[in-house]
SETI-523026 format. One record per residue (C-alpha): residue number from 1; residue in one letter; chain; z, y, x. Coordinates in steps of 0.1 Angstrom, whole numbers, always signed. Each point is the difference from the previous one (the first is absolute). Example, Ala and Ser with C-alpha at 12.3 -4.5 7.8 and 13.67 -1.06 7.14 Angstrom:
REM residues 2
1 / a / A / +78 / -45 / +123
2 / s / A / -7 / +34 / +14
This chain:
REM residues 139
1 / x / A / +240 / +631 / -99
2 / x / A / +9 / +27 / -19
3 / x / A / -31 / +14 / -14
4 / x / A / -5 / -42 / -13
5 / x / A / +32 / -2 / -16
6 / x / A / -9 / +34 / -17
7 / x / A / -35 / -13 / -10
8 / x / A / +13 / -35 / -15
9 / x / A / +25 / +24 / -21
10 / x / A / -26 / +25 / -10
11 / x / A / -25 / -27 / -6
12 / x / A / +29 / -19 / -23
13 / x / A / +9 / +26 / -20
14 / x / A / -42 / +7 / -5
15 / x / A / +1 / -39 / -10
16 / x / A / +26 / +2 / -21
17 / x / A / -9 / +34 / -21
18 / x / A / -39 / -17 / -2
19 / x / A / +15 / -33 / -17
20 / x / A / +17 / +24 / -27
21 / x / A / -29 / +18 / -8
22 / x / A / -28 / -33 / +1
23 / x / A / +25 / -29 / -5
24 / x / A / -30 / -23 / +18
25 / x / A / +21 / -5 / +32
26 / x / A / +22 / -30 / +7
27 / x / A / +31 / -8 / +20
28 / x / A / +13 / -35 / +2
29 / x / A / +34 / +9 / +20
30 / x / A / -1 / +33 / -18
31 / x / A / +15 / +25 / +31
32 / x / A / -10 / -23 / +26
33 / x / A / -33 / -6 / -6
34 / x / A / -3 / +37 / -9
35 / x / A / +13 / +7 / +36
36 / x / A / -24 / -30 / +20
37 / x / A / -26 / +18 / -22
38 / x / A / +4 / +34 / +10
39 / x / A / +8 / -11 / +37
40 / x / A / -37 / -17 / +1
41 / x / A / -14 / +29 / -15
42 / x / A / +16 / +24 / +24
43 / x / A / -12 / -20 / +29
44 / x / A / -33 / -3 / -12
45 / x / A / +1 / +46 / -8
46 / x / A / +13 / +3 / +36
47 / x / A / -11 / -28 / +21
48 / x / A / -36 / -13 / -15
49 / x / A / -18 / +29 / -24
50 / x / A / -4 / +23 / +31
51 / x / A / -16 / -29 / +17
52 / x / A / -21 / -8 / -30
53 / x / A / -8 / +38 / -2
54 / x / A / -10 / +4 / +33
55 / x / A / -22 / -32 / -2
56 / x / A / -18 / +8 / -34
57 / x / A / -10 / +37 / +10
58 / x / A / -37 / -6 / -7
59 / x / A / +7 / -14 / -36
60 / x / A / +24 / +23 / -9
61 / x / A / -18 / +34 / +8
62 / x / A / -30 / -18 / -18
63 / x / A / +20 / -4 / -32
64 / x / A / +15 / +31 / +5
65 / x / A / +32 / -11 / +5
66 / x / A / +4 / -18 / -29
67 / x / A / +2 / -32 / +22
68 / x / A / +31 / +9 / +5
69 / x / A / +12 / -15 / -34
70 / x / A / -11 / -34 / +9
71 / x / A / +18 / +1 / +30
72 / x / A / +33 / +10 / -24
73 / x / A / -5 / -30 / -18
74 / x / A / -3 / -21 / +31
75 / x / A / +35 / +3 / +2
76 / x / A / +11 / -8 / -31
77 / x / A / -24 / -35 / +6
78 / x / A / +18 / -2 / +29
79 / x / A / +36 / +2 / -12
80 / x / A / -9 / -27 / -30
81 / x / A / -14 / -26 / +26
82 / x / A / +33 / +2 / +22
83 / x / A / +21 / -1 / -28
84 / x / A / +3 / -29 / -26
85 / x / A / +26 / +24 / -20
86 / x / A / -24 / +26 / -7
87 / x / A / -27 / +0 / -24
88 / x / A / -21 / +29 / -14
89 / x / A / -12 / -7 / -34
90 / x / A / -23 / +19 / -28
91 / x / A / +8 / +36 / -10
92 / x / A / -3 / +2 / -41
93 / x / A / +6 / +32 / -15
94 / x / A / -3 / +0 / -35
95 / x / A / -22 / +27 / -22
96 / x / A / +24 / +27 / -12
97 / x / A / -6 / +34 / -14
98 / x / A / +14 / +32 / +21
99 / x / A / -8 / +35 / -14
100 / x / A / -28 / -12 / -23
101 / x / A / -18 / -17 / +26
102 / x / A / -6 / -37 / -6
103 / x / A / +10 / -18 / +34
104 / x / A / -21 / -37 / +0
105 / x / A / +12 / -31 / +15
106 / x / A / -1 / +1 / +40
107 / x / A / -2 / -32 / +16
108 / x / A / -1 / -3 / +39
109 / x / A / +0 / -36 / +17
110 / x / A / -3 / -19 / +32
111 / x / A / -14 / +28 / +28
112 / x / A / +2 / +33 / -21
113 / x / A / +34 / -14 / -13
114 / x / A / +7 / +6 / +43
115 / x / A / -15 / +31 / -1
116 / x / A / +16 / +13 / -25
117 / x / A / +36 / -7 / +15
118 / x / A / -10 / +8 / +33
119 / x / A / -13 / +36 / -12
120 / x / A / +32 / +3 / -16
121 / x / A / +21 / -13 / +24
122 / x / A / -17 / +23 / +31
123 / x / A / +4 / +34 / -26
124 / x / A / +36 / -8 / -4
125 / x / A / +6 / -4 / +38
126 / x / A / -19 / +34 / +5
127 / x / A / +21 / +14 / -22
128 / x / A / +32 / -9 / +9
129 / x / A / -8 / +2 / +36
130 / x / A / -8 / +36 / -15
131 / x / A / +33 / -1 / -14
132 / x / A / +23 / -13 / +32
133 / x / A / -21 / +23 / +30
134 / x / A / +23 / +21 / +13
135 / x / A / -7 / +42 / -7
136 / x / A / -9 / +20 / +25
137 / x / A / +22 / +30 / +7
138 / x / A / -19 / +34 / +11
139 / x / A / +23 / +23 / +24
């Protein structure tokens, strides 16, 4: 119970920090559906990608484990098919300038739209998973 409870938070505050940074993601409810949607995806990170894993073996070490991204996004697809509240839409980042570079228009939709956030979202839980494990004291 407790390592679920710490997964819907961690997986909250990934949500949350990913819808500053693309603005794509929506929340009817706004913290209620951000909580049903980071309890569905904790369920799926502890309950059904291990299965899925396990099951996809052969394609995965064929692809080099790059499989594994597809299987991300799964759970956003999942998460917007249970819930009527939630909606991924287009990420549009306009061209800008940064150091003398010229920056063009990027444009993801539809599946790479749920691969993008998913690839976000899965960094962000590394790293503040990263963050929260406890330090190991050498006596």
């Amino acid at each position: 119970m407790k390592k679920i409870l710490k997964y819907t938070f961690l997986i909250a505050v990934s949500l949350a920090f990913q819808n500053q940074f693309w603005q794509n993601l929506t929340f009817s409810d706004n913290i209620l559906t951000l909580i049903k949607v980071a309890f569905i995806l904790t369920i799926f990170e502890l309950l059904l990608k291990p299965i899925i894993k396990i099951l996809l073996i052969p394609i995965n070490i064929l692809t080099l484990g790059f499989f594994r991204i597809v299987i991300n996004t799964v759970g956003f697809y999942l998460a917007t098919f249970l819930l009527a509240d939630f909606t991924v839409r287009t990420i549009n980042i306009s061209p800008f300038t940064w150091q003398g570079f010229n920056i063009p228009l990027i444009y993801f939709a539809g599946f790479w739209a749920y691969v993008v956030n998913s690839t976000t979202q899965n960094f962000l839980l590394a790293f503040f998973n990263f963050i929260i494990k406890p330090k190991k004291v050498n006596k």
